[in-house]
N, C-alpha and C positions, 0 to 999 in steps of 0.2 A: 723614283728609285735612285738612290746614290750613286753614282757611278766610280768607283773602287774596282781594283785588280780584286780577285776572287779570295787570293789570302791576304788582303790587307786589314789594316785594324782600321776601325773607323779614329777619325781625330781626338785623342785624350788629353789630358788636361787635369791635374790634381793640385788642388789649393788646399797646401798645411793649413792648421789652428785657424780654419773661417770660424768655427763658434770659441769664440775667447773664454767662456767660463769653462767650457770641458777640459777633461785633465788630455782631451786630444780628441783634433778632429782632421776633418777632410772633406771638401765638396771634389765628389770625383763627374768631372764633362765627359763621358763617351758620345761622338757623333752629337745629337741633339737630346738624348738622354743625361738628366742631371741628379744627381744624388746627394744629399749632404748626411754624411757620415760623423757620428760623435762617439766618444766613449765616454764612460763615466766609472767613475774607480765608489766602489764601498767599502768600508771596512770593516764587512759581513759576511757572512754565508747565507744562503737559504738551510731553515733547521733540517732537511734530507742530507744537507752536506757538511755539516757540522762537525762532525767525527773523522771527516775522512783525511783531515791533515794535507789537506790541497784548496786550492781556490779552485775558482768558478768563474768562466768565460759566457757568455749568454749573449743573444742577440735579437731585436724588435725590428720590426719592418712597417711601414706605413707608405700610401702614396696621397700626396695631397688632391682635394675633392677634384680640383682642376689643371692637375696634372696628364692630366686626355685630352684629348678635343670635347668630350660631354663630361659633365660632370659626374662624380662617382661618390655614393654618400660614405658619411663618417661612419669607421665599425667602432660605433658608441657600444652595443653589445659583447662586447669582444671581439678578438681575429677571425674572421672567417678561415675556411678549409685553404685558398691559394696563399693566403697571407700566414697561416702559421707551416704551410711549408717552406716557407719561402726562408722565414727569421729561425726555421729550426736548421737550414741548411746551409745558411750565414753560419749560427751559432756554431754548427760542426766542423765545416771550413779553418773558423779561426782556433777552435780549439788543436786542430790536428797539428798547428806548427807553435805549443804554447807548452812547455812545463809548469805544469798546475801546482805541481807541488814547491817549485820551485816561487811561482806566485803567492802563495801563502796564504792565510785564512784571508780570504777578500773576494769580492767581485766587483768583474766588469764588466759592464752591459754596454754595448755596440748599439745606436739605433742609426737606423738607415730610413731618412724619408725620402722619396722619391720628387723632386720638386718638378721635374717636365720626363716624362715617359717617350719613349718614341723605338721600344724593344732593348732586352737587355738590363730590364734593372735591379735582375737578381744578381746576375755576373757583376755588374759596376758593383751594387753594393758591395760583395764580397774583396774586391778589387778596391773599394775606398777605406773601408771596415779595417782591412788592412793595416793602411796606412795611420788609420786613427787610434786603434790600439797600440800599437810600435810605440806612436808618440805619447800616449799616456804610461809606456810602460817606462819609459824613459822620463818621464815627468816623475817615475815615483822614485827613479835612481836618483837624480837630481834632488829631491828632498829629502834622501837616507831615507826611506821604507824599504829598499832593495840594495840587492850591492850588485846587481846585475840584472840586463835585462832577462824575461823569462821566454823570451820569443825568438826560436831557434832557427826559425828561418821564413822566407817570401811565403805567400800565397797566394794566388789569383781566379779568377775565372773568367772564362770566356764564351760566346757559343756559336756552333756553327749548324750549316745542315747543308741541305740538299734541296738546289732550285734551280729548277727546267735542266734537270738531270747534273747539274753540274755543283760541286761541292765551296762552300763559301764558307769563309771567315768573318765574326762579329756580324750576328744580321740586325739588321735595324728593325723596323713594324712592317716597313712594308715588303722585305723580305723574309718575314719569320710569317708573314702571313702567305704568303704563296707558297712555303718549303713543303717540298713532301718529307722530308724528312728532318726533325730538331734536334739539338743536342746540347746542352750544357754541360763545362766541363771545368771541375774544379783541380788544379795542379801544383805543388808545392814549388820550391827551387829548385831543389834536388830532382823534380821528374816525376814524383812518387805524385799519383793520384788520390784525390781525396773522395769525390762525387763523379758519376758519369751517367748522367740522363739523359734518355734517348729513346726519342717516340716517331715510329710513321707514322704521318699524317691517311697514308693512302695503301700503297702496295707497300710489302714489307719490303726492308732494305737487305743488303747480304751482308757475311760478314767482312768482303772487301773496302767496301763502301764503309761499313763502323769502323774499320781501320786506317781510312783516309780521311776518315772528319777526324779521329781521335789523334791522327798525326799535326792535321791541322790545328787542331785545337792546342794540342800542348806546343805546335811553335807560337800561338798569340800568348797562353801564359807566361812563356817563356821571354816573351819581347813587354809585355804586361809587368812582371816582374822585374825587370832589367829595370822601364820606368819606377818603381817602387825606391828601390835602390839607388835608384839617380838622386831622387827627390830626398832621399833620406841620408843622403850620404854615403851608400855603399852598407851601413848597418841592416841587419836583420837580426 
């Protein structure tokens, strides 16, 4: 087990444009957990959204076979049930700080592969996805498709819980595996919540305790987002 002060973030690490053909990317490092996050811009809609005079934000999630310690096989069949929650809650995340209409008839798909797992790699994605979009949205400023970005502001996520009674920040595996209590928690820049999931593992928690992770939590989005900002300039 890591040893970290109880609200510390584990050590982060975000590398702009690793995949060079994407109109924007990001490999985001939380602790030993690795992500590499891409966007991809189309000059499409899906025909449900065709009419609606906005664009479309969307997100994919994948973790590679040997990103665990055992291997995990390929969903050649499609996403299973943890993996289409996972990129439908990416997907809502980034939509929450995006003017669609302001993005225009187009979409963009966010994929988030997981290249080494060690807890955390829905938050990291969200957290790099981020980053990855921003810079594709900026990629289409930069070519005249837009005369401004459409993304209004930060968003992150992070998770905390509850282990051997005492509340923590960013758990890694081998504390998200002993918590009695989980939570992820998706947070804007401004404060304003997006997602807040939260399960006991064991005895149920009170509502003092869901107030102390959720403090917790919105100070790591908060220092999460700050890095966003560093890295990009201060833009959102």
């Amino acid at each position: 087990m890591t040893e970290r002060a109880v609200d510390q973030l584990r050590a982060l690490n975000l590398e702009p444009n690793w995949a060079p053909y994407a109109e924007g990317s990001c490999l985001i490092s939380t602790g030993r957990t690795r992500v590499l996050c891409t966007a991809s811009v189309e000059e499409s809609l899906p025909p449900w959204r065709e009419r609606s005079g906005k664009g479309w934000v969307t997100a994919e999630y994948a973790m590679l076979p040997r990103a665990t310690h055992t291997r995990s096989g390929r969903e050649r069949k499609g996403p299973k049930g943890r993996t289409q929650e996972i990129q439908r809650l990416i997907g809502r995340s980034l939509r929450s700080v995006v003017d669609l209409a302001a993005l225009g008839a187009r979409t963009i798909t966010l994929d988030c592969d997981v290249l080494q797992a060690d807890g955390g790699t829905r938050t990291a994605s969200v957290t790099g996805a981020f980053v990855a979009l921003e810079l594709a949205c900026r990629h289409l400023v930069a070519e005249g498709l837009l005369e401004r970005s459409p993304v209004m502001e930060g968003v992150a996520a992070v998770s905390v819980g509850i282990v051997d009674g005492v509340a923590r920040l960013d758990l890694d595996y081998a504390l998200d595996s002993s918590a009695q209590v989980d939570m992820n928690v998706v947070a804007t820049a401004s404060g304003r919540l997006v997602e807040v999931q939260g399960t006991a593992e064991g005895d149920p928690f009170t509502r003092a305790e869901h107030d102390r992770l959720l403090d917790l939590a919105l100070m790591g989005t908060e220092r999460l987002i700050a890095a966003q900002a560093a890295l990009l300039g201060g833009g959102a």
